[in-house]
N, C-alpha and C positions, 0 to 999 in steps of 0.2 A: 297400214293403219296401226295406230298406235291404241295399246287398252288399258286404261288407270284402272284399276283395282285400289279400293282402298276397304280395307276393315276397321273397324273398328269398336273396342272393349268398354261403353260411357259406363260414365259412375252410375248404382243402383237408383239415386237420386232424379237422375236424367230422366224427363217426361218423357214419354213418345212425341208428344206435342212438339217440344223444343227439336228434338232429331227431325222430324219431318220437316220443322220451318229452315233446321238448316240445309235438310237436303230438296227441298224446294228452293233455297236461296243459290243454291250451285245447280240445279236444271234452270232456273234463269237465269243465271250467268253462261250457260253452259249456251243458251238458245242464242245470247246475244255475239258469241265469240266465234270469229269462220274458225273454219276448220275441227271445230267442237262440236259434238251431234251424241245423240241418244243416253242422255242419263237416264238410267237406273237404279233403282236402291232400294231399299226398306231391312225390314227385321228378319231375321233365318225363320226358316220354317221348315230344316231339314228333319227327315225323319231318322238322319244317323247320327244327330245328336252330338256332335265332336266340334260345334264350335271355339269350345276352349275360351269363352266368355265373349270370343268378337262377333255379337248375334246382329250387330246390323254392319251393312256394307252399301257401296254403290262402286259405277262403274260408270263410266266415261269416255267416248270412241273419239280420237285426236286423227287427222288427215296425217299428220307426220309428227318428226319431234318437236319440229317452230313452233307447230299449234301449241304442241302440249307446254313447250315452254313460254308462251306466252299468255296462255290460261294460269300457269305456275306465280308469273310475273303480276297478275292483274290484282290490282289494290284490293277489287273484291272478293276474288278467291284467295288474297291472305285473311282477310276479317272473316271470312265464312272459315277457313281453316283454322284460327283462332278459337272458334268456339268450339271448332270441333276437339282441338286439343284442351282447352276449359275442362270440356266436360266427358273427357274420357280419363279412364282409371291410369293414374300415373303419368297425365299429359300427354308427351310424345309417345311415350312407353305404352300406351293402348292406342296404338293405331299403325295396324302395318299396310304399307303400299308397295303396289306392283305396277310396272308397266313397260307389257310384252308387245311386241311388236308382231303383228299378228297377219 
């Protein structure tokens, strides 16, 4: 199984609102793609405090890497990723992604 990890730093601007609609827009996507299962995500609530400005994240569980790359590929997880670069601090530059094979 494959795990996306992704962070991300949004402008101070950024509703919570807007973040939720796009990480509801990628747990529907996520429902409609085989091999793509259990999104998670929302805002940190850690209590040690060292997010280093990237306080919301989700994650992403891929059957393998085909999944994951064809969830990567899909016309609407470029437009939901779009926003997500919009509206993070410095574009690409506020959003770091991981995916460990777990």
């Amino acid at each position: 199984m494959i795990r996306h990890i992704v962070l991300t730093k949004f402008k101070p601007d950024t509703s919570e609102d807007t973040i939720a609609a796009i990480y509801a827009g990628l747990a529907a996507l996520t429902d409609k793609l085989t091999g793509a299962s259990n999104l998670t995500g929302g805002r940190s609530e850690s209590p040690e405090q060292i997010e280093r400005g990237y306080m919301h994240g989700f994650v992403v569980d891929f059957d393998d890497w085909n999944a994951l790359k064809a969830y990567a590929e899909n016309a609407e997880h470029k437009a939901l990723g779009a926003q997500l670069v919009e509206n993070a601090v410095g574009g690409i530059d506020g959003i770091l992604v991981l995916d460990i094979n777990v």
